[in-house]
C-alpha positions in Angstrom: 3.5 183.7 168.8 2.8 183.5 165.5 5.1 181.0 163.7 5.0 182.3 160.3 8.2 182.6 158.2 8.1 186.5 158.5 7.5 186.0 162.8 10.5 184.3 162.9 12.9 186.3 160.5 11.7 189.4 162.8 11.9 187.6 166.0 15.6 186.6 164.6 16.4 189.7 163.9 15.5 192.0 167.3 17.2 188.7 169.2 20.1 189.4 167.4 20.1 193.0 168.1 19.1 192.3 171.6 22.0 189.8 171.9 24.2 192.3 170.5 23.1 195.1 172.9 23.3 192.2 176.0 26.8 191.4 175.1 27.8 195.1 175.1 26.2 195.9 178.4 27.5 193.3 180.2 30.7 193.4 178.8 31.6 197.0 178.0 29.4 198.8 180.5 27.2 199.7 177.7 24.4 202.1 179.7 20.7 201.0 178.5 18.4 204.0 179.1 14.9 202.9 179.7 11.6 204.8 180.6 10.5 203.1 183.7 11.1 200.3 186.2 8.9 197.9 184.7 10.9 198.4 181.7 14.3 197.7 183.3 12.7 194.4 184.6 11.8 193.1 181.1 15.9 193.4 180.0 16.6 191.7 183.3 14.1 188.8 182.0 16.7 188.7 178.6 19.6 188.3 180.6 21.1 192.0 180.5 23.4 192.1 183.4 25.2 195.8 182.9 24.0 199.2 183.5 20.3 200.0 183.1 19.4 202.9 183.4 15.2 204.7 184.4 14.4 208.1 183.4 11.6 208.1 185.1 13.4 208.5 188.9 11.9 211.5 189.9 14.4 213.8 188.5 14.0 216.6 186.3 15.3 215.8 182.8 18.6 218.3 183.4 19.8 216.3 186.5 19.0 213.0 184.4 21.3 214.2 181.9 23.8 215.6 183.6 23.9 212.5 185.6 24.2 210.0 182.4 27.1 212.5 181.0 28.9 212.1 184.0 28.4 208.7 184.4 29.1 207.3 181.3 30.9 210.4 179.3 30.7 211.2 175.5 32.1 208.1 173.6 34.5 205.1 174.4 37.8 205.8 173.7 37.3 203.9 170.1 34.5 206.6 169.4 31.8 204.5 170.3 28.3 205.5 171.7 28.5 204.4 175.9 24.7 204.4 176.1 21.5 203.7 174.4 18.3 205.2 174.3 15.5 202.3 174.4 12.3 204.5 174.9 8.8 203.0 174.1 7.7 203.4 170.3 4.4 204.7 171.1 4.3 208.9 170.8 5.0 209.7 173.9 8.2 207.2 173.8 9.4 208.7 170.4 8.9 212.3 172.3 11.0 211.3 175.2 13.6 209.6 172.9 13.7 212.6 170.5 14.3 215.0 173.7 16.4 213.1 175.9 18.4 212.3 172.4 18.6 216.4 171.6 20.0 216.8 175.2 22.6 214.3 175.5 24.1 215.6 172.4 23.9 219.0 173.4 26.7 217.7 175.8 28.6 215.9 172.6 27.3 212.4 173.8 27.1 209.9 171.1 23.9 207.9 171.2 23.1 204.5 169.8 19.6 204.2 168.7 20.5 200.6 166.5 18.3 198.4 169.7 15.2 200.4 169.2 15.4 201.0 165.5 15.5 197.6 165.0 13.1 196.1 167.6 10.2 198.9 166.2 10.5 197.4 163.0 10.6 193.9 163.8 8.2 193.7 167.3 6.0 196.3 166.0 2.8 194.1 165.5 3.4 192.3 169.4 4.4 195.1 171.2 5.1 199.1 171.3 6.2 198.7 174.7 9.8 198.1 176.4 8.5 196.2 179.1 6.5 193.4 177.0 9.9 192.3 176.2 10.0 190.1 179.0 6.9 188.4 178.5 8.5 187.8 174.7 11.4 186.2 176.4 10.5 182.7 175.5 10.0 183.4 172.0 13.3 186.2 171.6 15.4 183.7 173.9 16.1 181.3 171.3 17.6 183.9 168.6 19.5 185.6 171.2 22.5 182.9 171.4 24.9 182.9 174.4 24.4 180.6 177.1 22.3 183.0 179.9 18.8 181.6 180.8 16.1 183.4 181.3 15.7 185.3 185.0 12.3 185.0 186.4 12.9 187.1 189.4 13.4 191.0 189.7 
């Protein structure tokens, strides 16, 4: 990693939001949607110990939706969004994210697109890919706070 003022004011910044997201997941049973398995590996390697969720399961995109609805419902009873979206930001990510999102809110599910918003602008140059997160645990680690290590094991 680069180790340039502007690399680590972004790599503060998607830790933050990362630690943010962590602290929900575990704590709140805050649902991370990812694309694949690979992907839900990578959040394990930054300590995320709640729901995490694949799309890609072999279900149609229907069943996968009506399975997060019922699963994790609409909205917390203080109106907050239960899940996230955390799609790749490549094109076909941002299509997946832009269909799964029109879906879900078809069934008055409130989504929370804050983790990827922030991590496209800040992790854009390294990565465009969920699963590089984990090898970008070393260098996110540090501005993530809390006390959890890194796992090295899936």
């Amino acid at each position: 990693m680069n180790n340039s003022p502007n690399t680590i004011e972004r790599f503060q910044k998607a830790g933050q939001a990362l630690e943010t997201a962590r602290l929900r997941n575990r704590d709140e049973g805050f649902a991370i949607i990812v694309e694949g398995p690979r992907d839900k590996i990578a959040l394990k390697h930054l300590g995320f110990t709640g729901p995490l969720e694949v799309v890609n399961r072999g279900w149609g995109m229907d069943r996968l939706v009506a399975f997060l609805y019922e699963t994790y419902g609409t909205r917390t009873n203080d109106g907050k969004a239960t899940m996230t979206l955390l799609m790749d930001w490549d094109r076909t990510g941002g299509r997946l994210q832009s269909n799964l999102r029109r879906r879900l809110e078809s069934f008055d599910v409130q989504i929370d697109e804050e983790l990827r918003r922030v991590l496209m602008k800040t992790l854009k140059p390294e990565t465009r890919v969920v699963e590089s997160l984990g090898g970008l645990a070393g260098a996110l680690m540090p501005y993530m706070g809390g006390d959890e290590s890194i796992v090295h094991d899936s």
